[in-house]
N, C-alpha and C positions, 0 to 999 in steps of 0.2 A: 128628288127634284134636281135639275138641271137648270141650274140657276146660272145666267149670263149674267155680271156686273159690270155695267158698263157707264164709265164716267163721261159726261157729254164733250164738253170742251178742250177741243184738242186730241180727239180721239172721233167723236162722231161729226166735229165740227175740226178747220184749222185752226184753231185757239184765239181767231181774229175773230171782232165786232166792230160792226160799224153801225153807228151814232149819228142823227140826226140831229138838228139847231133843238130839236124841241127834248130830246134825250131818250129817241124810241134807238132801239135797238133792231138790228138785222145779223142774222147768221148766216151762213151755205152750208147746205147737207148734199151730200150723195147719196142718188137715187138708189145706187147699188147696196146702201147700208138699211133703204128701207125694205128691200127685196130680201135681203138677209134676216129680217122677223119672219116674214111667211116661210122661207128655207128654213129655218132654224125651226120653230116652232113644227112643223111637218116631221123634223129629225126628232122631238121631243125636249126641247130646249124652250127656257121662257127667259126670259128677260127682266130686266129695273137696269132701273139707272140712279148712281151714285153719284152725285154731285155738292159743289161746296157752293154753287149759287143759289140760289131762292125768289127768282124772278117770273114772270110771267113768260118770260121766254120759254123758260125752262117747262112751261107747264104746255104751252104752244107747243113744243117739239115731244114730249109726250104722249098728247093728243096723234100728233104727224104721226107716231112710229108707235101707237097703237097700245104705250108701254104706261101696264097702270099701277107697278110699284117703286114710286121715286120715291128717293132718299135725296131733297131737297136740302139745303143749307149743310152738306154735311163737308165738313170743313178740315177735319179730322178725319181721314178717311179709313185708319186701320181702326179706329172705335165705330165707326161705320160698318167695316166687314165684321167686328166683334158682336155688334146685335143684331147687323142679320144672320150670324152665326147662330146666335141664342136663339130669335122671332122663329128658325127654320126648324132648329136642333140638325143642324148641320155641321159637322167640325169647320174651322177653319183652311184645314186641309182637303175639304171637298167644295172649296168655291174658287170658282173663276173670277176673275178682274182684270176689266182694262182703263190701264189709265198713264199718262203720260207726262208728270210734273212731277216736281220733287216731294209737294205733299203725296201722292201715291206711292211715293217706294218701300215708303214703310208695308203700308197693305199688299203693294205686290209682292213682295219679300215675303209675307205671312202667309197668303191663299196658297191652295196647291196648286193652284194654273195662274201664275201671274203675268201678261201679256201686255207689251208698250209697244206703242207706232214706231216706226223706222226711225221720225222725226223726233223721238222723245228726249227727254232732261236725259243728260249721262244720267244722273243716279235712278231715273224711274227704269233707262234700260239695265242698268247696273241691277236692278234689283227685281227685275223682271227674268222670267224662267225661259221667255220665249222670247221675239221680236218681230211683229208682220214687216213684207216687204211694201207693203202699201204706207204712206204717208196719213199723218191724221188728214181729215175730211177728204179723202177719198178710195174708203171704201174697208176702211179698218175691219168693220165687223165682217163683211160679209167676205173677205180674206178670212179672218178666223171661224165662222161657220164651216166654209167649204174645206177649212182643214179637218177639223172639226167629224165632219162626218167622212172625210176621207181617210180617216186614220193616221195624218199627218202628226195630228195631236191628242192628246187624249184626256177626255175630262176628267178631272182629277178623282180618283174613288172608281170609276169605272173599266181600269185596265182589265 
């Protein structure tokens, strides 16, 4: 399995929300990142998303991108790629992650393909293998797809 992990915020999103008087929540995605499941998915690639939130938003933007194994509230993110390490029977060294904060450096540091936005924390690129030239929310993933099948990159286990 080719498993994409992909943290939301900040990566599929600009790491901003905006908040209404009543306390709803609004994000922006890039269209180009939901085009990047049906490409990726065609190439033999699936997706989750790894996240430290647990909101309804979270579940809204799942729904949008079609992706039906989240890792909600996961807040701790390298004990996050450590069970879906075990759940897959995947090493650690055969998963991909993207993620863009200082909580993710750790996990980027541990997957074999650990990949941060242009935009990311020094330490998440610090500790990141790669860096897309795309900025979070616009257009992260589907930058790393198209390397992806282009041979630019190489999922980790499959050289």
């Amino acid at each position: 399995m080719k498993l994409i992990l992909i943290d939301v915020d900040g990566v599929l999103t600009d790491g901003r929300v905006t908040m209404d008087i009543h306390g709803n929540e609004t994000k922006t995605i890039c269209y180009r990142d939901l085009d990047a499941i049906a490409v990726g998915r065609r190439a033999g690639y699936d997706f989750a998303f790894v996240t430290g939130e647990d909101t309804e938003m979270v579940r809204v933007l799942a729904k949008r991108f079609f992706i039906e194994r989240v890792y909600a509230g996961s807040k701790d993110k390298l004990k996050a790629m450590r069970d879906i390490s075990k759940e897959y029977n995947i090493p650690l060294s055969g998963l991909l992650y993207i993620g863009d904060s200082d909580r993710d450096a750790p996990a980027l540091e541990a997957v074999g393909l650990g990949i941060a936005p242009a935009d990311a924390s020094a330490s998440a690129k610090a500790a990141a293998h790669v860096q897309t030239d795309c900025k979070s929310g616009y257009g992260v993933l589907l930058e790393v797809v198209d390397k992806l099948i282009a041979g630019k990159w190489h999922f980790p286990g499959s050289n």
